[in-house]
Every structure is written in C-alpha cells, then in structure tokens.
C-alpha atoms as one frame of an Amber mdcrd trajectory, in Angstrom:
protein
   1.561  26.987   8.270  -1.012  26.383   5.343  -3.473  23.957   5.408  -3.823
  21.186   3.042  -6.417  22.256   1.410  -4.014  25.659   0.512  -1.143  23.850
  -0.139  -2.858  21.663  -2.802  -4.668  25.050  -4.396  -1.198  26.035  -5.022
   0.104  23.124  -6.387  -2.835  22.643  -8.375  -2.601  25.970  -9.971   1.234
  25.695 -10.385   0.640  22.165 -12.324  -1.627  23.945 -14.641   0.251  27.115
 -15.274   3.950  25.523 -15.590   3.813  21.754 -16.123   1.706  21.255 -18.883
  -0.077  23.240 -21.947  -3.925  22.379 -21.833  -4.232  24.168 -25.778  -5.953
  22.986 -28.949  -5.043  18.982 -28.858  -4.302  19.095 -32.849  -0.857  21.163
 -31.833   2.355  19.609 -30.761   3.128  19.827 -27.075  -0.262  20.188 -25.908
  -1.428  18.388 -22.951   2.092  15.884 -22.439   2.993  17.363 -19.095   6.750
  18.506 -17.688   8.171  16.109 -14.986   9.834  19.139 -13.342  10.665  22.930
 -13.481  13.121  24.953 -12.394  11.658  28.623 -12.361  14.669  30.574 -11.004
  16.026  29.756 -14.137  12.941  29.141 -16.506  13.806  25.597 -17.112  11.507
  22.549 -17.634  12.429  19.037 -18.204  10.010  16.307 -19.524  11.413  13.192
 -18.440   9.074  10.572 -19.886   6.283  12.381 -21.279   3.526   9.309 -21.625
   3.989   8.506 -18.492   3.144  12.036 -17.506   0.530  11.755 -19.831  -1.174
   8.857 -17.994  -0.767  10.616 -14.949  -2.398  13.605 -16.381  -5.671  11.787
 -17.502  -6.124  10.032 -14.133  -5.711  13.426 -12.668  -8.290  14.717 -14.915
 -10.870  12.037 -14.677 -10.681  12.698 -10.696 -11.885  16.800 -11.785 -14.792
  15.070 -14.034 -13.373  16.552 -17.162 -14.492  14.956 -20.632 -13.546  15.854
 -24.197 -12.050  14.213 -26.409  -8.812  16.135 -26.579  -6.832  13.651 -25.105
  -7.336  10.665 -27.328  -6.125  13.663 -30.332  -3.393  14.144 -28.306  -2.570
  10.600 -28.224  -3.656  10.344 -31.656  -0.887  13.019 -32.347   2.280  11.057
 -30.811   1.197   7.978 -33.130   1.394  10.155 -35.864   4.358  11.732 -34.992
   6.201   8.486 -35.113   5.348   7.479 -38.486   5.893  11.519 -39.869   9.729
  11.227 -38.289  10.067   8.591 -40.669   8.069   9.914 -43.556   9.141   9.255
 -47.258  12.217   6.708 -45.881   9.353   3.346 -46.151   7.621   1.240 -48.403
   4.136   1.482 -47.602   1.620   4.795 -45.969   0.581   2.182 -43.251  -0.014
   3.485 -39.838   1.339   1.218 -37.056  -1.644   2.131 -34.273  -0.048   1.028
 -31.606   3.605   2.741 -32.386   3.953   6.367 -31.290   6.768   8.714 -29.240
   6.824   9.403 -25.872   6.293  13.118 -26.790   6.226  15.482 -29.258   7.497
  19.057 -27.260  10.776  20.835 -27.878  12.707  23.827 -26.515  11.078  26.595
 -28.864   7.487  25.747 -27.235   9.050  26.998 -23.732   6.656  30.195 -23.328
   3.610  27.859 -23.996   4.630  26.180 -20.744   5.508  30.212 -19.351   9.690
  29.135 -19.111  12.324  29.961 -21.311  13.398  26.427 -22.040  12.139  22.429
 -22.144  14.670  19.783 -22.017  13.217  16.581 -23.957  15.295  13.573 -24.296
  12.618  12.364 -27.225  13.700  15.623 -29.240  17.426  15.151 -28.436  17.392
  11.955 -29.284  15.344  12.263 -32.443  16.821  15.217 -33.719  20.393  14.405
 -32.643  21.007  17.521 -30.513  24.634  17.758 -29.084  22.366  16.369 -25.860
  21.303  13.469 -27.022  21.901  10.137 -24.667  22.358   7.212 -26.910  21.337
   4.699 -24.150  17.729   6.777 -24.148  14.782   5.398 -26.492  12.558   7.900
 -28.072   9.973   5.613 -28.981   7.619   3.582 -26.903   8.784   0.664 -24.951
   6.478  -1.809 -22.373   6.842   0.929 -19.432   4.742   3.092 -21.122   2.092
   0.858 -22.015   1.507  -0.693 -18.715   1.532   3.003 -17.126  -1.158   4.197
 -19.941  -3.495   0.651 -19.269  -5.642   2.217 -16.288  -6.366   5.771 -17.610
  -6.928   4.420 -21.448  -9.505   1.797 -19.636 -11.628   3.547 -17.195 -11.795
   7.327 -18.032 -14.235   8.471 -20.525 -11.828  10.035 -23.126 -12.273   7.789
 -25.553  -8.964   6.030 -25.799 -10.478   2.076 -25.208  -9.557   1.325 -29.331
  -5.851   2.903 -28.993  -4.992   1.036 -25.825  -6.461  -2.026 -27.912  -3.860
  -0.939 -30.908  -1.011  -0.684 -28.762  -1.836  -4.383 -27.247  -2.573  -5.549
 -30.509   0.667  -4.591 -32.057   2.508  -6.102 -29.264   0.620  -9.514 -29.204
   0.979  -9.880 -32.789   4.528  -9.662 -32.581   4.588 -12.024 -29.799   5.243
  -9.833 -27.257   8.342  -7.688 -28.656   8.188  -4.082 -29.271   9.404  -3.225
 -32.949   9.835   0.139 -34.792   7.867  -0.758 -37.838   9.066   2.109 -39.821
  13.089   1.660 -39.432  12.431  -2.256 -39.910  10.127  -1.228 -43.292  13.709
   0.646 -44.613  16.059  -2.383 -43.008  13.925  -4.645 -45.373  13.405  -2.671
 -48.694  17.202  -2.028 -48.616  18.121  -5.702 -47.899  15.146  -8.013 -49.096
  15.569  -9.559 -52.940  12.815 -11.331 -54.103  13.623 -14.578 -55.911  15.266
 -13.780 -59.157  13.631 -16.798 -60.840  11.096 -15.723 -62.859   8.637 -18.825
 -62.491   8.656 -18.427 -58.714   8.514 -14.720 -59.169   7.452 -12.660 -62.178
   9.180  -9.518 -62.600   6.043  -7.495 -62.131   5.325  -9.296 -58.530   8.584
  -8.253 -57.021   7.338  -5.282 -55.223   4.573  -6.811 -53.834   6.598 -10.061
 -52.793   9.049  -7.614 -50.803   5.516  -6.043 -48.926   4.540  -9.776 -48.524
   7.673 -10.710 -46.903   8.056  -7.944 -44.368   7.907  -8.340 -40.518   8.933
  -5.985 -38.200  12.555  -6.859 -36.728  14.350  -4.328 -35.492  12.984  -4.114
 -31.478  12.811  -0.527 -29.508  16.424  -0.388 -27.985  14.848  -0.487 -24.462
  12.152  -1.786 -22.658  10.953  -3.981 -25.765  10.819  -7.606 -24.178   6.997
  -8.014 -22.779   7.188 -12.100 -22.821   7.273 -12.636 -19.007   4.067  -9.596
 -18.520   2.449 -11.460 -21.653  -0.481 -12.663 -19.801  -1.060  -9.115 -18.284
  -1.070  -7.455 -21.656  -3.600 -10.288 -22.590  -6.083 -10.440 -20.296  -6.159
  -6.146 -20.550  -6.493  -6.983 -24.395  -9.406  -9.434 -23.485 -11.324  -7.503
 -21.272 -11.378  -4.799 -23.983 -14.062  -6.607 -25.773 -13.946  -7.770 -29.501
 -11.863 -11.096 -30.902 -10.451 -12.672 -27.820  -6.525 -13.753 -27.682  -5.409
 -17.307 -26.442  -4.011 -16.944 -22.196  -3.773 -20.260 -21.096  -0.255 -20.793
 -21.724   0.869 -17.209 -20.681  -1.045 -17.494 -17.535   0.702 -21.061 -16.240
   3.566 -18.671 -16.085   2.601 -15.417 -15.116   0.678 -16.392 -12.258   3.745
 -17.841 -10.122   6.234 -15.297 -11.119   3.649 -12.531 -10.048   3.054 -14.375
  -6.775   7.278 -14.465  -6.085   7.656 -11.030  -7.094   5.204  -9.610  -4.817
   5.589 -12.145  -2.049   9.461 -13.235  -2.101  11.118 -11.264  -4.346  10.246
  -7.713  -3.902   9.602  -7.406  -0.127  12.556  -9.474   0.868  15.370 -10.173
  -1.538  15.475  -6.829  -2.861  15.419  -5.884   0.846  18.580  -7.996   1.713
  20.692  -7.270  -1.284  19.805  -3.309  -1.545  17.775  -3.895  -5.252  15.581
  -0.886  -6.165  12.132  -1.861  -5.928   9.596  -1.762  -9.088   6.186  -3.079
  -8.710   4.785  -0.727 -11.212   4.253  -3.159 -13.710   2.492  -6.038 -12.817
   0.493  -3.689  -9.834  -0.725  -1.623 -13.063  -2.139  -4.754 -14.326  -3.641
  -6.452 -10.872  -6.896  -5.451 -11.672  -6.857  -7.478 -14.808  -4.816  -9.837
 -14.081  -3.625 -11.464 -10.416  -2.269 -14.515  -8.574  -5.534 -14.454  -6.735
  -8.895 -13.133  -6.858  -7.699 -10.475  -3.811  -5.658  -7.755  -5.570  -7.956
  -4.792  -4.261  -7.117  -6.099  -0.841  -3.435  -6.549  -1.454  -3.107  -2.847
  -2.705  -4.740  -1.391   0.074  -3.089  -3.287   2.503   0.132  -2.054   0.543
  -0.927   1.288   0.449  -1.542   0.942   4.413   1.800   0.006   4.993   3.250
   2.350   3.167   1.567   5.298   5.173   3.221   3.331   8.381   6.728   4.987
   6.428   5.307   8.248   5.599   4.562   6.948   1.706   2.892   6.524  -0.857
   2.691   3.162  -2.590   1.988   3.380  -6.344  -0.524   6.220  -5.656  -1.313
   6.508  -9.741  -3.142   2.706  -9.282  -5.264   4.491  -5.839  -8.140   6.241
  -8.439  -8.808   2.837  -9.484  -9.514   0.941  -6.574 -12.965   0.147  -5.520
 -14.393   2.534  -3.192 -15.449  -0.707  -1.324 -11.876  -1.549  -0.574 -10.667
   2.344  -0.519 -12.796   2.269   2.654 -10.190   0.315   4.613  -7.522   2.781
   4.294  -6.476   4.191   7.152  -7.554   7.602   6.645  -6.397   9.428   9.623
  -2.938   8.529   8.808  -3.699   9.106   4.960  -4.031  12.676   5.949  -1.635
  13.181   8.531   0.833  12.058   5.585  -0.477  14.463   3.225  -0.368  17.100
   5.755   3.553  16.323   5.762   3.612  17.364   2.160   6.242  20.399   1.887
   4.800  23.863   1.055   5.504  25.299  -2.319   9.045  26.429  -2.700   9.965
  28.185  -5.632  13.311  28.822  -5.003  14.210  25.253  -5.840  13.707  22.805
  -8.699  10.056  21.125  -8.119   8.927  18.112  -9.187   5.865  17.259 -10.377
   3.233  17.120  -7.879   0.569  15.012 -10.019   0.628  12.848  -7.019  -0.450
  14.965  -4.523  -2.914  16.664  -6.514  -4.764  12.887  -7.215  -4.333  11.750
  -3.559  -5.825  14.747  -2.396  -9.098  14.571  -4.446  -9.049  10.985  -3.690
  -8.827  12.220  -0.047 -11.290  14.606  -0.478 -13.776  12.489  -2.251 -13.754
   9.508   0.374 -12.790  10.942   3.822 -14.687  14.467   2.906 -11.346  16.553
   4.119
C-alpha cells in the first residue's frame, strides 16, 4: 500500500504530464486543464475548462508559483471570444469581461501526450457533428463565481479582469449578454429615424452605435439577479468606483440564510434535490448572512469528513489559517489516506482536489 505522500507524487506528476499544457501562455490550449483522461485509449475530455482553470491557479498559488502567464492565458479566452466573431460587428470594441470557456481542440492532443481532446466549446463553436445544442460555449455566472477566489487572492495579476467580468455583468444589471452576436442582431435590425431633422443622413451610423445594448443573454447560466449582491460586494472590495448594495443585500441576505440553513440541508434532503452550494459558498468571504462564514465552512468541511468527504474543497486554500486550525485533522488525513491509488486502466478524473487538500494538509498539520 503507498503512502499518501506517494500517492499524491503520482497524481501530481500525472496532472502535469496529461491534464494540462503548462507552454508559452500566448498559444491556444495552454494552461486550461482536462477534466479527465482516458489513457488506454488516449482520450481527454475538458468538461468546463474555466472552471478547471480556477482550480488550476488555486493549485498553483498553494506551490508558490508567480508569473504572469495566467492572466495571458485568461487574456487569451477574452480574445478568443471577440476573434470567433471577427468582421460579423459594428465596432473593434473588446467586451473585458466576455470570453470562452476554452480555447483547446482535438489537433492539440499530443501537447496534452493523448491522441484526442473532446471540447464541448469547440463542438459547439465550430458545429462539429458533436455538438450539444443545450451546451453554452461562452461564459455564464458559474464560471465567474468559480474564478472570484483565485482572480482575488493569488498574485497572478488577474484583480482588473475579475473587475471586467463584474463590471460587465453589473452594468447590464445582472444578465450575461454576448455582446458580439447582439452587435450583428442590432446592425441588421436597427433603422435610425428616417427624418432628416431628427437625424441627418451623415449621423445614421453613429445613431445605430448610440442605440446599441447588448440583448441577446448567454443561453445558460445568464440570470445573476438573485447572487447580485455577491457579485457586488466582490466588485467593491476590488477597490476603485464603488457600486450601490443596499437594495441587493435586503434580499440576498435571507435567501443565503434559507439556502444554507433550510433549503439545502433539509428540503433537498427530503425530496432527493442535488445539492449546489458552490455559488454563494464561493462568495461567503465577501459576502454572508453573518459575520461567521469562516466558522460555518469549517464546521461544513468537519462534517463532511464525518461521511468520508470533501465539502467544496476549492474554497479550503482560502480560509484563514486561524479557523483552518479547527479542522479535525486526524480525520482530514485518515480521509485522504482513503484516496484510491492511481489506476490507469480506467478513465481518471481530475485529481486537482487531492493535489490542493494535500498541500493544504501538508502545510497546516505538517504530514
């Protein structure tokens, strides 16, 4: 039997060899990890590729690396939006806070040493005979709240996008809109007034820019209203011109409290609902029904270990090392211990997880 320190050497060097391409940032593919791999048959799949991405810089900020290769990375998938789209809009602007969720496809296989990458961003974009219609390419509120944490606390420089991304959702009160398709929607359907004293001939193009919005929402995931004041007080805490809460907070403060103390732990119980807490536990250190979200999460995370789990383990790096110390560390590790020696005979999934828990485990309780 290996010990955990083994087992997570394995992992560790598995993750970096197989589930994602640490190359030159500027390239395509480069450091948006795989969700899982199938080596038997040299088969990767991405799955959602920012959240992998946030995954991957928590990950890294636990190994103390710097650069700034992530936030060009980032900078990339913004990019790569607005170039799928290239030469169909009215204007060169660059929506900041509008980007896919990643930017690998199938002939980039050997960069990730497999033959082939299933990505349901490319499929859908590119409209293989693969593609799931009910799949978004594009970035939806999931994302964002799974990207807050890393963006804000590690030192790679991505503080102003994060502040993009909540900007562009804020200023279109809380709905997330492809800019670029609702740019063509509106130069194909918008007529400027045809009477010349409202509108001179030679102000019609710039009447159409002045009239434009973005309306055409992100098929899923794009309603933020009831997670407004989250996304807020994040926005706030970033520093710089301050956005209004009050209003968004008489709300959000109540339906946070039944979620996490009615809903989730009991209704969903009784009627056999799937559980997500994601969400607003991504934003509890911003923004809580009380001024005891540290404690909450650890007692969470406690509980959790009771069932031989892990509760929102992505959120652990985060925590004060004051509360971290009330974790129940013995049991912390006997859980870890449980985790299942590498197997490559079978499909794995990505063991991102693992690999933070353990250097969380490693840091704190000096395994």
């Amino acid at each position: 039997m290996k010990t955990l320190k083994e087992k997570y050497v394995e992992y560790r060097d598995l993750y970096y060899k197989y589930f994602v391409w640490m190359g030159d940032a500027t390239k395509p593919g480069t450091y948006i990890p795989l969700s899982r791999v199938d080596l038997v048959n040299g088969l990767g799949e991405i799955g959602d590729g920012t959240i992998n991405f946030a995954e991957l810089l928590t990950l890294e900020h636990l190994l103390n690396r710097k650069g700034t290769m992530y936030a060009t990375a980032f900078t990339r998938l913004v990019y790569a939006a607005k170039n799928y789209f290239k030469g169909s809009f009215i204007t060169n602007k660059t929506y900041d806070g509008f980007f896919v969720r990643d930017d690998i496809n199938p002939l980039m296989a050997e960069k990730f040493n497999l033959e082939y990458i299933d990505s349901m961003a490319y499929n859908s974009l590119k409209l293989t005979s693969s593609e799931d219609p009910c799949y978004s390419p594009f970035v939806s509120q999931d994302q964002v709240w799974n990207l807050m944490l890393p963006m804000f606390f590690t030192d790679f420089g991505l503080q102003n996008r994060l502040k993009s991304i909540l900007d562009y959702i804020i200023v279109n009160k809380h709905k997330v809109y492809n800019p670029y398709l609702s740019e063509i929607l509106h130069y194909y359907t918008f007529l400027p007034s045809m009477n010349e004293k409202r509108v001179k001939p030679w102000d019609r193009i710039y009447n159409r820019m002045k009239h434009f919005k973005p309306n055409i929402k992100v098929k899923r995931g794009a309603n933020n209203w009831y997670f407004s004041y989250g996304f807020r007080a994040v926005y706030n805490k970033l520093g710089g011109a301050q956005v209004k809460t009050f209003w968004h907070k008489l709300w959000y403060i109540p339906f946070i409290w039944l979620a996490d103390r009615v809903y989730h732990p009991y209704i969903c119980k009784w009627f056999n609902i799937r559980v997500k807490r994601t969400s607003y536990y991504s934003m509890g250190l911003f923004a809580w029904y009380n001024k005891g979200f540290e404690k909450r999460y650890i007692k969470q995370f406690n509980k959790a270990l009771e069932k031989g789990e892990f509760f929102e383990p992505q959120i652990l790096p985060y925590i004060s090392k004051e509360h971290r110390k009330n974790i129940n560390f013995e049991k912390f590790k006997e859980v870890m211990e449980s985790y299942p020696e590498l197997d490559i005979s079978k499909p794995i999934d990505s063991p991102v997880h693992f690999l933070i828990l353990y250097n969380i485990l490693n840091m704190d309780y000096c395994i």
